[in-house]
KEDREN-161850 format. One line per 5 residues: number of its first residue (from 1); their letters; for each residue x, y, z of C-alpha. Coordinates in nm, 2 decimals, m for minus. Each point is the difference from the previous one (the first is absolute). Example, Ala and Ser with C-alpha at 12.3 -4.5 7.8 and 13.67 -1.06 7.14 Angstrom:
1> as> 1.23 m0.45 0.78 | 0.14 0.34 m0.07
This chain:
1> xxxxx> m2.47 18.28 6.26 | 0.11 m0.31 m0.13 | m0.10 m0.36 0.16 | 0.19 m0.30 m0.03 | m0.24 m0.20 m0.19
6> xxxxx> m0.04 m0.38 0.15 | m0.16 m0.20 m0.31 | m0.07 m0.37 m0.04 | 0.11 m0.23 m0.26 | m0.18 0.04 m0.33
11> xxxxx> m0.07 m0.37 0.00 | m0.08 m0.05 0.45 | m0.39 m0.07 m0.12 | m0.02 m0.18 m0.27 | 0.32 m0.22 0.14
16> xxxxx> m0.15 0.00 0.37 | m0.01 m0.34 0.20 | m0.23 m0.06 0.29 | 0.20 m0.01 0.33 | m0.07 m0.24 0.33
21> xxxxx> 0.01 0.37 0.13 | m0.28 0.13 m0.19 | m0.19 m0.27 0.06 | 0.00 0.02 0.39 | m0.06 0.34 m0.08
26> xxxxx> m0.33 m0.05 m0.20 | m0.06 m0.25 0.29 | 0.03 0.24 0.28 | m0.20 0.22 m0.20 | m0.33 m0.19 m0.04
31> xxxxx> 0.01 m0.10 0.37 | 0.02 0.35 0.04 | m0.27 0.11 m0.14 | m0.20 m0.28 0.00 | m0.17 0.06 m0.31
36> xxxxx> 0.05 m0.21 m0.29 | 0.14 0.10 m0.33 | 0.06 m0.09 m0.32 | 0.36 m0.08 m0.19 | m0.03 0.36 m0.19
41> xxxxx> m0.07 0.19 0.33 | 0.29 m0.22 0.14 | 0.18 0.09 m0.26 | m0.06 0.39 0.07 | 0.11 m0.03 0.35
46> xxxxx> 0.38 m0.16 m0.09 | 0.04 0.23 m0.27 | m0.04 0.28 0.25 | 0.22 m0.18 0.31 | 0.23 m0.12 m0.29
51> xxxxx> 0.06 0.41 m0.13 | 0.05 0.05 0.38 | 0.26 m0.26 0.03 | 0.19 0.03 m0.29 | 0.03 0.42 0.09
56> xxxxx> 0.08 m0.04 0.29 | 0.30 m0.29 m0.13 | 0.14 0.23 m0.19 | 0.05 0.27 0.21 | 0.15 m0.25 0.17
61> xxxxx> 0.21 m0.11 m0.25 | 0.12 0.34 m0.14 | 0.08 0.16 0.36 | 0.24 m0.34 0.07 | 0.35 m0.06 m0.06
66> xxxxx> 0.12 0.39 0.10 | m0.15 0.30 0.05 | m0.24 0.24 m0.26 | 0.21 0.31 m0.14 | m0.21 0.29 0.03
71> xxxxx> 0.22 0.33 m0.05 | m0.12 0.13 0.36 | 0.24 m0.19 0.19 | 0.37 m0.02 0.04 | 0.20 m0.32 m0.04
76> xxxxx> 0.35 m0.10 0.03 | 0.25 m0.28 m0.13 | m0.10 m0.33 0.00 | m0.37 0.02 0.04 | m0.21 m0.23 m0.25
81> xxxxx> m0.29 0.21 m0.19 | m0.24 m0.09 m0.21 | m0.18 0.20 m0.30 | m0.35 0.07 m0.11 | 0.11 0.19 m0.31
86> xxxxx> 0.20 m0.28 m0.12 | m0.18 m0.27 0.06 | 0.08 m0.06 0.39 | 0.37 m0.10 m0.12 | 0.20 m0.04 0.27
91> xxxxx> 0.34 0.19 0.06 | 0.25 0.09 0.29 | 0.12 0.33 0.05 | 0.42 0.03 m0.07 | 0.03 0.40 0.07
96> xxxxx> m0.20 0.28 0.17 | 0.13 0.38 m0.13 | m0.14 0.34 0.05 | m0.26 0.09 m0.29 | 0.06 0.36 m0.20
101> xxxxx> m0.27 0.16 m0.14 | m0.12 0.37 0.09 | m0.34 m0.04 m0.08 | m0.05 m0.27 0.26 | 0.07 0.01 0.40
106> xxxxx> 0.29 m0.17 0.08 | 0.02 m0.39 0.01 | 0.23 m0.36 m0.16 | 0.02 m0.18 m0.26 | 0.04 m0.36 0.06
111> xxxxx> 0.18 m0.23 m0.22 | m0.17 m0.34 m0.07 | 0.15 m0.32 m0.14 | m0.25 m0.21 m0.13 | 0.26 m0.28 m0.13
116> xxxxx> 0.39 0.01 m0.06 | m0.05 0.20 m0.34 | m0.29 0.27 0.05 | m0.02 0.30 0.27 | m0.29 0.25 m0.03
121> xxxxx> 0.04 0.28 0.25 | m0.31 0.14 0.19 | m0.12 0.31 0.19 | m0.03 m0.04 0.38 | m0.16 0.25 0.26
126> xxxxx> m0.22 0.16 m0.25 | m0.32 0.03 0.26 | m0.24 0.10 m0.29 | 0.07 m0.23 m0.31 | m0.25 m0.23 m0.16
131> xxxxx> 0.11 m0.29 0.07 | m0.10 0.03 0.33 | m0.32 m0.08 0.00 | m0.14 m0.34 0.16 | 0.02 m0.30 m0.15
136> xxxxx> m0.36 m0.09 m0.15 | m0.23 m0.23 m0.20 | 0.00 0.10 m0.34 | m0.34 0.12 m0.05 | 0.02 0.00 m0.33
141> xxxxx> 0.06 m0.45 m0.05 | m0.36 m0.18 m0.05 | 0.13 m0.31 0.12 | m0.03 0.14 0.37 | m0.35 0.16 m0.09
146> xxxxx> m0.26 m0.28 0.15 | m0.24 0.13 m0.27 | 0.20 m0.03 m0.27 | 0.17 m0.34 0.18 | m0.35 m0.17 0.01
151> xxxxx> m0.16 0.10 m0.30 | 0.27 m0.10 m0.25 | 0.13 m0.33 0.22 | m0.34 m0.06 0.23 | m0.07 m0.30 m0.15
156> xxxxx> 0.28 m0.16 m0.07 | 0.08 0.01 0.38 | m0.32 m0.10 0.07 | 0.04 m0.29 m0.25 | 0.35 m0.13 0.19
161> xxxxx> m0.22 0.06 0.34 | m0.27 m0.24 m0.10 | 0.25 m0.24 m0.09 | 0.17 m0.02 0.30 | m0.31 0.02 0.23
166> xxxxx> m0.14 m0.30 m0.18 | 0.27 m0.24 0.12 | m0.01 0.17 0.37 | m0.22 m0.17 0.26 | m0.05 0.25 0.26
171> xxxxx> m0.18 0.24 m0.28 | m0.38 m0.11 m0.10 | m0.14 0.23 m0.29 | m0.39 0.02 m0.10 | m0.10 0.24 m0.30
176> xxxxx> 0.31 0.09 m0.07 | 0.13 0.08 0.32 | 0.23 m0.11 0.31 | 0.00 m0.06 0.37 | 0.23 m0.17 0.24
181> xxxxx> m0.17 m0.32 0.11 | 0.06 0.01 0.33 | m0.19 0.30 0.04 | m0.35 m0.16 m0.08 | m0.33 m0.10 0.19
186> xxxxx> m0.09 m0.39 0.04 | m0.30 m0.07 m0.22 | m0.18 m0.29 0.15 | m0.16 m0.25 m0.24 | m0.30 0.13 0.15
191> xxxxx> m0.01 0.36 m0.08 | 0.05 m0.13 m0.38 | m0.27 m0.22 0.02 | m0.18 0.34 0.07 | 0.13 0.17 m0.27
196> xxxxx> m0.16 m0.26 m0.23 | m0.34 0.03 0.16 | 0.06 0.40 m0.06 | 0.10 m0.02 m0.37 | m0.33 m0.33 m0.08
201> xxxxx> m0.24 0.27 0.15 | 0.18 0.30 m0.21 | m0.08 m0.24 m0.30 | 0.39 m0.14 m0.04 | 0.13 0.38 0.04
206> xxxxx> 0.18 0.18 m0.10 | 0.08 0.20 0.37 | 0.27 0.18 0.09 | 0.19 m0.12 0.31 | m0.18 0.26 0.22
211> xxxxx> m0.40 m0.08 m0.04 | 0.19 m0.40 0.07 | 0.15 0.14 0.36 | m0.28 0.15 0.02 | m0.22 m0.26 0.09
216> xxxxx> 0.25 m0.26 0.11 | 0.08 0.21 0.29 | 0.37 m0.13 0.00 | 0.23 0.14 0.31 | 0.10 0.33 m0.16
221> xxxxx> 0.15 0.19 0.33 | 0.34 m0.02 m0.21 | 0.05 0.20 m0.28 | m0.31 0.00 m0.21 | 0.22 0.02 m0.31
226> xxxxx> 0.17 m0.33 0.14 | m0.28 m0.18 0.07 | m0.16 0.05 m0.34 | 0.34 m0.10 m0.19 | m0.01 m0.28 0.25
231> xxxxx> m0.38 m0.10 m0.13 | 0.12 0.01 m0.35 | 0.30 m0.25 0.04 | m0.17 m0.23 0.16 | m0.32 0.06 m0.28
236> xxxxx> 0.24 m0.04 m0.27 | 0.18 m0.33 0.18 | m0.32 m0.14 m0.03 | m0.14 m0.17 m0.32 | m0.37 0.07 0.09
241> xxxxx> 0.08 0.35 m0.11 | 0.10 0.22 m0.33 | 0.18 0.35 0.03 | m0.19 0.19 m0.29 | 0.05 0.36 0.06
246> xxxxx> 0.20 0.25 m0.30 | 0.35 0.10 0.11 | m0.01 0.23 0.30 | m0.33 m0.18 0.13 | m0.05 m0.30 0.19
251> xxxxx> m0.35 m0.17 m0.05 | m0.12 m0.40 0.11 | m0.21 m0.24 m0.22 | m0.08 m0.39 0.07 | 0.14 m0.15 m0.20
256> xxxxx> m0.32 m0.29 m0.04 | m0.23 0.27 m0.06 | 0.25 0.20 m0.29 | m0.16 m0.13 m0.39 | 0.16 m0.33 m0.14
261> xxxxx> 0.13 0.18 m0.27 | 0.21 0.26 0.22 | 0.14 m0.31 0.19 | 0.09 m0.20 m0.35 | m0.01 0.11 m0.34
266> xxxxx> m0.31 0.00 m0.20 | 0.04 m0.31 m0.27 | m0.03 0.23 m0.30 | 0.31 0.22 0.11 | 0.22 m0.31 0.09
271> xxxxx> 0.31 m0.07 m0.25 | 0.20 m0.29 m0.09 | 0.31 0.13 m0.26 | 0.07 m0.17 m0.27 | 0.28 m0.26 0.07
276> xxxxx> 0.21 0.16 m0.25 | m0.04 0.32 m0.15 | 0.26 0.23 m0.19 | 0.02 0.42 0.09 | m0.24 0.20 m0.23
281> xxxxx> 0.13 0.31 m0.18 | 0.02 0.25 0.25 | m0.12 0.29 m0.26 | m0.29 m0.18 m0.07 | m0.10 m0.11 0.36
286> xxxxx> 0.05 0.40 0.07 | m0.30 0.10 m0.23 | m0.20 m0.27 0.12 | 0.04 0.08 0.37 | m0.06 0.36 m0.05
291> xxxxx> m0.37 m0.12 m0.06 | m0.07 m0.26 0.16 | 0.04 m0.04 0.42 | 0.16 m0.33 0.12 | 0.07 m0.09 0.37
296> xxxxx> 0.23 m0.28 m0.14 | 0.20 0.24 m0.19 | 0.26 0.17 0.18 | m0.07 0.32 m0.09 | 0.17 0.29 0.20
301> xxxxx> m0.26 0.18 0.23 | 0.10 0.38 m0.07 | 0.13 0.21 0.30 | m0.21 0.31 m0.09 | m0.39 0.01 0.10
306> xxxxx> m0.25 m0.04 m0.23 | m0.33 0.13 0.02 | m0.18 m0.24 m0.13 | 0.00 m0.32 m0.26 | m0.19 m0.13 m0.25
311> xxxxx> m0.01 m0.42 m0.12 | m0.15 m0.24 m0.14 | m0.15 m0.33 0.12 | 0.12 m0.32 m0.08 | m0.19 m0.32 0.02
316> xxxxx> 0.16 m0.10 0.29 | m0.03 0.30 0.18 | m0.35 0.02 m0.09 | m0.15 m0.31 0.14 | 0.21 0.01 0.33
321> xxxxx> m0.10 0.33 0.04 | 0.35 0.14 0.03 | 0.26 0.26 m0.13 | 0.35 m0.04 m0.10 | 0.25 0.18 0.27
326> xxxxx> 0.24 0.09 m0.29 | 0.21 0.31 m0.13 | m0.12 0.32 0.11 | m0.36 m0.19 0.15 | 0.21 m0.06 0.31
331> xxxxx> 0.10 0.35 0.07 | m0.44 0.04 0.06 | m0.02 m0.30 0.25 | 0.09 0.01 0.39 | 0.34 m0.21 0.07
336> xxxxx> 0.15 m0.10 0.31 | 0.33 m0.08 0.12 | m0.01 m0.36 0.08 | m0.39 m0.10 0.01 | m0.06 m0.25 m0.30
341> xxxxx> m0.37 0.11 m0.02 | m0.12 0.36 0.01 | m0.36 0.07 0.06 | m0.15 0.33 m0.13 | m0.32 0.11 m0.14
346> xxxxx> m0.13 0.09 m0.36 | m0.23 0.32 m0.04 | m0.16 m0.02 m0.32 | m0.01 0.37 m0.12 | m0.34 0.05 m0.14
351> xxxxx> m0.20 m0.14 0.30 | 0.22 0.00 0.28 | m0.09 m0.37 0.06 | 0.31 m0.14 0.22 | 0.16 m0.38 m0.10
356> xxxxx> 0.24 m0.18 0.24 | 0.34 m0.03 m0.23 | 0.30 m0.23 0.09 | 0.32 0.06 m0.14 | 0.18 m0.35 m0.04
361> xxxxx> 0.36 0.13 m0.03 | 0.15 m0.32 m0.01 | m0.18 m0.08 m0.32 | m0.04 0.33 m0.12 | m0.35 0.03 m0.05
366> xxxxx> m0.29 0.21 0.14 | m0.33 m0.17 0.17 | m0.36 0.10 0.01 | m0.13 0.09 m0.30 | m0.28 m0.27 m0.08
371> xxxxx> m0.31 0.19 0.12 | 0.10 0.32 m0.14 | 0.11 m0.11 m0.38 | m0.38 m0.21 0.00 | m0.16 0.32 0.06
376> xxxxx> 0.17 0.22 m0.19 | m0.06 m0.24 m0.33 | 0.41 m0.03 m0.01 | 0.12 m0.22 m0.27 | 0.32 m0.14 m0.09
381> xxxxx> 0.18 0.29 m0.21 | m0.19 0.25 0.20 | 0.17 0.31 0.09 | 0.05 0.01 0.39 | 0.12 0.30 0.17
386> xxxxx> 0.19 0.04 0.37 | 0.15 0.26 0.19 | 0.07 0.06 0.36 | m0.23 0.15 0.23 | 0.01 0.31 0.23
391> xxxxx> 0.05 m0.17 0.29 | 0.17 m0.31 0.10 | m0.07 m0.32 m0.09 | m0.22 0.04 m0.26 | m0.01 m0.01 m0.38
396> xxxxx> m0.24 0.11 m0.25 | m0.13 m0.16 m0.29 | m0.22 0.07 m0.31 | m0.13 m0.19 m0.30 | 0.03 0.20 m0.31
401> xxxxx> m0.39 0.04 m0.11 | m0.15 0.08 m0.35 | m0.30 0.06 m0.13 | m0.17 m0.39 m0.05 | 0.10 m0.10 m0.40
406> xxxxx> 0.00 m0.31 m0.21 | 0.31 m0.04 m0.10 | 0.18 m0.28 m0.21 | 0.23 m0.19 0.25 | 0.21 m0.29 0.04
411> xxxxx> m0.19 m0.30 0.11 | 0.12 m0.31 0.18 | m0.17 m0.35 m0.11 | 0.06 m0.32 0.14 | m0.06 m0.30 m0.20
416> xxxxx> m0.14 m0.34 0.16 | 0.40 m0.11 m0.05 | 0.09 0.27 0.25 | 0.18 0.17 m0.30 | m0.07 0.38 m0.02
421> xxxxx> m0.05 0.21 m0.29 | 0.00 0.37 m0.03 | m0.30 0.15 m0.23 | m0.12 0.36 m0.01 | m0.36 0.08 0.12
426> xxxxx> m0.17 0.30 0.12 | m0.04 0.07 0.35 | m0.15 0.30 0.26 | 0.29 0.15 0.16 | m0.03 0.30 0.24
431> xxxxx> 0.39 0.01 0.11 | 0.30 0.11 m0.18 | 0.26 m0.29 m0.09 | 0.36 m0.05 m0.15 | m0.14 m0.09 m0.38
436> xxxxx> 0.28 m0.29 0.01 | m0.11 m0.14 0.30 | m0.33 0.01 0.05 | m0.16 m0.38 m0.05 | m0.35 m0.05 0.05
441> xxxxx> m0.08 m0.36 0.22 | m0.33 m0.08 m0.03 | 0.05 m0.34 0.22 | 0.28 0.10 0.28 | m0.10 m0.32 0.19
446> xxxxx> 0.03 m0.24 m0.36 | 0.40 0.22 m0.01 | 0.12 m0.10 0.35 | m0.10 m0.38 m0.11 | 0.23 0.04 m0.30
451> xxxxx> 0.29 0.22 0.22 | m0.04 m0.36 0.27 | 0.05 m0.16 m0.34 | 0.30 0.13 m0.09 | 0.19 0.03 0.32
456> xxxxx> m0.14 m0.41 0.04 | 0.10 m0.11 m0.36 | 0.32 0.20 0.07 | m0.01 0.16 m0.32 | 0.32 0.19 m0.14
461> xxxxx> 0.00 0.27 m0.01 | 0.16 0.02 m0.35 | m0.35 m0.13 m0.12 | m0.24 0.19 0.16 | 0.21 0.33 m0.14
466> xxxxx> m0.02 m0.17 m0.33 | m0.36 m0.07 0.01 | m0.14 0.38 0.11 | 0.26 0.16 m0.27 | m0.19 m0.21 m0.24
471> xxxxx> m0.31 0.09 0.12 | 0.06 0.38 0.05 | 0.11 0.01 m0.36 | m0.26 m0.14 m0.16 | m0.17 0.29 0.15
476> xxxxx> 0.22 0.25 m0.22 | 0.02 0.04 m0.37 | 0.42 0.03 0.03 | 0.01 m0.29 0.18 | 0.21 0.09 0.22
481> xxxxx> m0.02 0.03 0.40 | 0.10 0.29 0.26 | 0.16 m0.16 0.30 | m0.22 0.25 0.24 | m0.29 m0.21 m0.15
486> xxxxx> 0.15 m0.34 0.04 | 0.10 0.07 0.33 | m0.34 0.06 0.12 | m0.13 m0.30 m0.20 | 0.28 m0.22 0.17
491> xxxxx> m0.11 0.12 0.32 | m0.32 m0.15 m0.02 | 0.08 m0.40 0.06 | 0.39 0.09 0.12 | 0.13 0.22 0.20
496> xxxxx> 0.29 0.16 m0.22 | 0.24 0.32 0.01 | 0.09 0.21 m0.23 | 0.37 m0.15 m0.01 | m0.10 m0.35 0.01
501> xxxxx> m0.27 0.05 m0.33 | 0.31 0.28 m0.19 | 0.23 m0.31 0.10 | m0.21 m0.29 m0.11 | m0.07 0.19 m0.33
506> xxxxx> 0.33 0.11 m0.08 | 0.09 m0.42 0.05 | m0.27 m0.12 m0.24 | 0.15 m0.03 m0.43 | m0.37 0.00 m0.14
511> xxxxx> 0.01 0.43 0.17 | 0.06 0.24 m0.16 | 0.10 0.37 0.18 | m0.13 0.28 m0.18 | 0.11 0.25 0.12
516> xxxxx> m0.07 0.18 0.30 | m0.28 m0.20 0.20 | m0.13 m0.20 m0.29 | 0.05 m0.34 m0.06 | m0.12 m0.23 m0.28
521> xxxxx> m0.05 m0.40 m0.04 | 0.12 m0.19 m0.28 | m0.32 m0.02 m0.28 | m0.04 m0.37 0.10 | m0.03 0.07 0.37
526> xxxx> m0.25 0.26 m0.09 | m0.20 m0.20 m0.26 | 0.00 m0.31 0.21 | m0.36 m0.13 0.19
């Protein structure tokens, strides 16, 4: 039997606007329920009351402005139909005759004029024909499957939702998700004061909302879900306290007792651009970011998971005891959906020892690694290795051991000028390294006095790019310089992205490019003391 089919246009949800009607319904809905919910689950629920709107409009629609023709029934002169087969056109009917064919019972044949030049003539009285079967949703058209409706256009309606709930006052949203203000418990200054004396005893946190209610003992003969959403409003509304928990979870730190350098950037990672600097060539800023990690790159974090990454350190990194939260490293790490902070803990893999990690997402970096690279011998250019853990909130970590050699490696030197020169001694090693950015620093303490230096003396950076490529190669018998190596060299008294150093070099006339990653000074630059 056939069905009439109702379909939506092929452009209703990727064309759809947000109604005053679907926002009192969304309203309506979370004081229903009472349970607070996130733009994407929002999202979910007008898709679904949308599908049952819009089917039910056009039934509507189709059944108005005369009546269905089904074959079943008689009509006579004058009546209005309409017609699924053709579209729901619309016709009157001009003549009514008997029908003649013996291998049907007896019924008419109506004639229908549909405008002044074209009649079509139709059977009438046919009682089993199969166009008379009820009119239906077509089954077959995804865009009135919810599935298919919110996984292809989910988050693009949950993308216009957040938009508009951002500019509406009665909606408060924590983590990610939304509740009508006027639904919420008074939090007296008194039962926050609490919660700080519960988070200083737990060490700054982080708790989850529940052990907090837990010993506040705040009024919870309301809805409990209420009361806690009620907690966290009033948590988050005051400065004493950070929201640190990954997306999904809601966890509480002081914020006095979080470190310094989760609160404000560590000095070595801080960066001041040039004031004028050109693009580099995008081909070679490719190669060089497929080996090198750099959160002030804006490299595109892949959509796919990966099971784990391997990096190496930079000078910076190393002595703020960091990691970069770049390119496919971010995939590894716990987000959230609003918090700027995101505490989590490191596992390192071989003993199980646990290390309390911050992700800083507004500066793209990862916190908490001091302790761990000291005892595991890490050097700049060691090869570090992460990759999430079984459950949540955690990531695991390794060093990449070898057996102890001596091995001829790149050695910093400072002078008693606070100039540095780059000389190759032998050294004990017991990790494996990137052989173009390891750099041995004998005097880490005597290399932050020149880094203080340089960001004091405000030193271009054109020099101090000038200065290292002349160093490095007088370290090779070419004489030429790889820009993996001079970006780690850079690194140690500026803090410098690949772009900035592929830009400053492609700006200076005594460079020369060879080719791929190589670079080369002019002799003189080379040759000069």
């Amino acid at each position: 039997m056939a069905s009439l089919g109702l379909s939506l246009d092929p452009n209703y949800w990727t064309n759809l606007t947000i109604t005053e009607e679907d926002l009192q319904f969304l309203y309506n809905h979370l004081l229903e329920t009472e349970t607070p919910q996130t733009a994407a689950e929002l999202a979910e629920v007008l898709i679904r009351e949308r599908i049952r709107r819009e089917v039910e409009r056009l039934k509507q629609e189709q059944a108005a402005g005369g009546e269905i023709y089904q074959p079943k029934h008689r009509y006579q002169p004058g009546q209005t139909l309409r017609f699924p087969a053709l579209g729901m056109l619309q016709g009157v009917v001009v003549n009514v005759r008997p029908g003649l064919n013996p291998d049907y019972p007896p019924f008419e044949v109506i004639e229908v004029e549909f405008d002044p030049a074209t009649r079509k003539e139709f059977a009438a009285g046919l009682l089993d024909h199969p166009l008379n079967a009820p009119i239906s949703v077509n089954a077959q058209d995804p865009l009135l499957d919810p599935k298919y409706v919110i996984k292809h256009y989910g988050r693009e309606i949950a993308a216009k939702l957040s938009a508009i709930f951002e500019t509406t006052p009665d909606l408060v949203r924590i983590a990610g998700a939304y509740f009508p203000r006027a639904l919420l418990v008074d939090v007296s200054i008194g039962y926050l004061n609490l919660a700080e004396a519960v988070l200083e005893m737990a060490g700054g946190g982080p708790l989850p909302t529940r052990a907090i209610l837990e010993q506040i003992e705040l009024p919870s003969d309301v809805n409990p879900k209420l009361t806690e959403f009620s907690l966290n409003l009033a948590l988050q509304e005051d400065g004493r306290f950070d929201e640190v928990g990954p997306a999904g979870q809601i966890l509480w730190f002081l914020k006095r007792l979080e470190p310094q350098a989760v609160q404000t950037p560590p000095v070595f990672l801080k960066y001041s651009p040039p004031d004028q600097v050109s693009e580099p060539p995008l081909p070679i800023l490719r190669n060089l970011n497929r080996l090198v990690y750099d959160e002030l790159e804006n490299q595109e974090v892949p959509r796919e998971e990966v099971g784990e990454v391997t990096l190496s350190l930079i000078f910076p990194h190393w002595r703020a005891g960091t990691l970069p939260l770049a390119g496919p490293i971010a995939n590894l790490f716990p987000t959230a959906y609003e918090s700027p902070r995101v505490r989590f803990n490191f596992v390192d893999e071989e003993d199980g020892t646990v290390y309390p990690g911050w992700v800083v997402r507004s500066h793209r970096y990862i916190y908490g690694l001091q302790e761990w690279y000291t005892r595991q011998d890490v050097i700049p250019g060691s090869l570090i290795t992460v990759r999430q853990g079984e459950k949540p909130g955690e990531v695991f970590i390794r060093s990449r051991k070898k057996r102890p050699t001596k091995e001829w490696l790149r050695t910093v030197l400072i002078g008693s000028d606070g100039g540095i020169v780059f000389t190759m001694l032998k050294h004990t090693v017991g990790v494996e390294y990137d052989e173009r950015m390891i750099i041995i620093i004998p005097d880490p303490e005597r290399l932050d006095q020149v880094w203080e230096q340089v960001q004091r003396q405000r030193t271009p950076l054109e020099r101090v790019i000038r200065n290292l490529a002349r160093e490095l190669a007088k370290l090779n018998p070419q004489g030429h310089v790889h820009a993996q190596e001079l970006y780690a060299a850079v690194n140690l008294v500026k803090r410098c992205p690949p772009s900035t150093l592929l830009a400053v070099l492609a700006g200076l006339p005594d460079v020369t490019h060879l080719g791929d990653l190589y670079f080369r000074l002019s002799e003189e630059e080379v040759s000069h003391e």
